[in-house]
C-alpha positions in Angstrom: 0.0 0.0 0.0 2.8 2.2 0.6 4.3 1.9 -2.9 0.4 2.8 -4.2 0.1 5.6 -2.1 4.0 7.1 -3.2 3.2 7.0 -6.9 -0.4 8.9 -6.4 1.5 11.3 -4.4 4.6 11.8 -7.1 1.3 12.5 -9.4 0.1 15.3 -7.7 3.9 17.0 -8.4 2.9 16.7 -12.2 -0.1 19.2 -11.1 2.2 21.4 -9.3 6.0 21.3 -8.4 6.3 23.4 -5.6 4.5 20.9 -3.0 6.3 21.6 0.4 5.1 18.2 1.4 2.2 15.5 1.1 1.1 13.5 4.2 -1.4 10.7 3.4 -2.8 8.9 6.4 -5.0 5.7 6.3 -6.3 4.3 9.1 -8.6 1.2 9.2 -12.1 1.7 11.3 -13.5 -1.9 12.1 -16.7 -2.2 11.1 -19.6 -4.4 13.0 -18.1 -7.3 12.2 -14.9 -8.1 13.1 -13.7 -9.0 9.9 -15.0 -5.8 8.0 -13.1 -2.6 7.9 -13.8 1.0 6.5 -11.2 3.5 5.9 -10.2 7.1 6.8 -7.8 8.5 4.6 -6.8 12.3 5.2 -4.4 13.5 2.7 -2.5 16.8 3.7 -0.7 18.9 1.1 1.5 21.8 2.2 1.9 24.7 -0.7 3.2 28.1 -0.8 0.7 30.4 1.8 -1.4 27.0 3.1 -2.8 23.9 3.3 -4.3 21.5 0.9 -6.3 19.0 2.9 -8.9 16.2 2.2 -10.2 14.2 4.3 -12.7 11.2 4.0 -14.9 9.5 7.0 -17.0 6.9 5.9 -20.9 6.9 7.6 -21.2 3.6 9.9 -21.9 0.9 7.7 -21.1 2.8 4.3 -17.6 3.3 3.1 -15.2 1.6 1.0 -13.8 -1.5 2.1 -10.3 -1.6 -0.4 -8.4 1.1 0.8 -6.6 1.1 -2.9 -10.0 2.4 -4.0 -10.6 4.8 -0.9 -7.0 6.1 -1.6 -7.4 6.5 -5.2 -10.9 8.7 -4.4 -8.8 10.5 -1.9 -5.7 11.5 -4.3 -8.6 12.1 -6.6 -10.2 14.7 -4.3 -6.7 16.4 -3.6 -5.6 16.4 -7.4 -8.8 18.4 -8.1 -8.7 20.9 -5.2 -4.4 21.5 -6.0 -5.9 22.3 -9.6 -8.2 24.5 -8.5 -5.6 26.1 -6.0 -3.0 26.1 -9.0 -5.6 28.2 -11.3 -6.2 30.5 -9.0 -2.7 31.0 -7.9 -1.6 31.2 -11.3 -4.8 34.2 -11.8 -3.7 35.8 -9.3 0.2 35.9 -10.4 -0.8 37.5 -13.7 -2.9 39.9 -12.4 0.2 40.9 -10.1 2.8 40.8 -13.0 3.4 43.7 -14.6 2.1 44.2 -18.3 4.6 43.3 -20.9 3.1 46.3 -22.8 4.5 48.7 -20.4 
Protein backbone atom coordinates (compact mmCIF):
# COMPACT_ATOMS: atom_id res chain seq x y z
CA UNK A 1 0.00 0.00 0.00
CA UNK A 2 2.80 2.22 0.60
CA UNK A 3 4.26 1.95 -2.93
CA UNK A 4 0.42 2.75 -4.23
CA UNK A 5 0.12 5.62 -2.10
CA UNK A 6 4.01 7.06 -3.24
CA UNK A 7 3.16 6.97 -6.93
CA UNK A 8 -0.43 8.89 -6.35
CA UNK A 9 1.48 11.31 -4.37
CA UNK A 10 4.64 11.76 -7.11
CA UNK A 11 1.34 12.52 -9.38
CA UNK A 12 0.13 15.26 -7.66
CA UNK A 13 3.90 16.97 -8.42
CA UNK A 14 2.89 16.66 -12.21
CA UNK A 15 -0.13 19.18 -11.12
CA UNK A 16 2.19 21.42 -9.35
CA UNK A 17 5.98 21.28 -8.41
CA UNK A 18 6.29 23.42 -5.61
CA UNK A 19 4.50 20.95 -3.00
CA UNK A 20 6.33 21.61 0.41
CA UNK A 21 5.11 18.24 1.37
CA UNK A 22 2.25 15.54 1.14
CA UNK A 23 1.12 13.51 4.25
CA UNK A 24 -1.36 10.66 3.42
CA UNK A 25 -2.83 8.89 6.41
CA UNK A 26 -4.98 5.67 6.33
CA UNK A 27 -6.34 4.30 9.09
CA UNK A 28 -8.64 1.17 9.24
CA UNK A 29 -12.05 1.68 11.26
CA UNK A 30 -13.48 -1.94 12.09
CA UNK A 31 -16.72 -2.16 11.15
CA UNK A 32 -19.64 -4.40 13.02
CA UNK A 33 -18.08 -7.27 12.23
CA UNK A 34 -14.86 -8.09 13.05
CA UNK A 35 -13.70 -9.01 9.90
CA UNK A 36 -15.03 -5.83 7.99
CA UNK A 37 -13.06 -2.63 7.88
CA UNK A 38 -13.84 0.98 6.48
CA UNK A 39 -11.22 3.55 5.88
CA UNK A 40 -10.19 7.07 6.84
CA UNK A 41 -7.83 8.47 4.62
CA UNK A 42 -6.83 12.30 5.21
CA UNK A 43 -4.43 13.55 2.72
CA UNK A 44 -2.47 16.82 3.70
CA UNK A 45 -0.71 18.91 1.07
CA UNK A 46 1.48 21.84 2.24
CA UNK A 47 1.88 24.70 -0.69
CA UNK A 48 3.17 28.08 -0.84
CA UNK A 49 0.65 30.38 1.78
CA UNK A 50 -1.45 26.99 3.14
CA UNK A 51 -2.78 23.89 3.25
CA UNK A 52 -4.33 21.54 0.94
CA UNK A 53 -6.27 18.98 2.95
CA UNK A 54 -8.88 16.18 2.21
CA UNK A 55 -10.20 14.16 4.33
CA UNK A 56 -12.74 11.21 4.02
CA UNK A 57 -14.94 9.48 7.01
CA UNK A 58 -16.97 6.90 5.94
CA UNK A 59 -20.86 6.91 7.63
CA UNK A 60 -21.20 3.60 9.88
CA UNK A 61 -21.93 0.94 7.70
CA UNK A 62 -21.12 2.78 4.27
CA UNK A 63 -17.56 3.28 3.06
CA UNK A 64 -15.16 1.57 0.97
CA UNK A 65 -13.84 -1.46 2.11
CA UNK A 66 -10.25 -1.61 -0.43
CA UNK A 67 -8.45 1.10 0.83
CA UNK A 68 -6.58 1.07 -2.86
CA UNK A 69 -10.04 2.40 -4.04
CA UNK A 70 -10.63 4.83 -0.95
CA UNK A 71 -7.00 6.08 -1.57
CA UNK A 72 -7.42 6.49 -5.18
CA UNK A 73 -10.93 8.74 -4.39
CA UNK A 74 -8.81 10.51 -1.93
CA UNK A 75 -5.70 11.51 -4.27
CA UNK A 76 -8.63 12.13 -6.57
CA UNK A 77 -10.20 14.74 -4.35
CA UNK A 78 -6.67 16.39 -3.59
CA UNK A 79 -5.59 16.43 -7.45
CA UNK A 80 -8.75 18.38 -8.14
CA UNK A 81 -8.71 20.86 -5.19
CA UNK A 82 -4.40 21.50 -6.02
CA UNK A 83 -5.86 22.27 -9.59
CA UNK A 84 -8.21 24.48 -8.50
CA UNK A 85 -5.58 26.13 -6.02
CA UNK A 86 -2.95 26.13 -9.03
CA UNK A 87 -5.56 28.17 -11.34
CA UNK A 88 -6.25 30.53 -8.98
CA UNK A 89 -2.75 30.95 -7.95
CA UNK A 90 -1.57 31.18 -11.35
CA UNK A 91 -4.77 34.23 -11.75
CA UNK A 92 -3.74 35.82 -9.33
CA UNK A 93 0.18 35.94 -10.43
CA UNK A 94 -0.82 37.51 -13.74
CA UNK A 95 -2.89 39.91 -12.38
CA UNK A 96 0.23 40.90 -10.12
CA UNK A 97 2.83 40.84 -13.01
CA UNK A 98 3.40 43.70 -14.63
CA UNK A 99 2.06 44.24 -18.28
CA UNK A 100 4.62 43.30 -20.86
CA UNK A 101 3.05 46.30 -22.78
CA UNK A 102 4.55 48.69 -20.37
Amino acid sequence: MEEVVRSLAADLESVYDRIARCDVIVEALRGHQLTTHRYRIRVSIAVPGGEIVVSRDPEPGVGQEDPLVALRESLGAARSRLEYYVQRNLRDDDALRPSARG
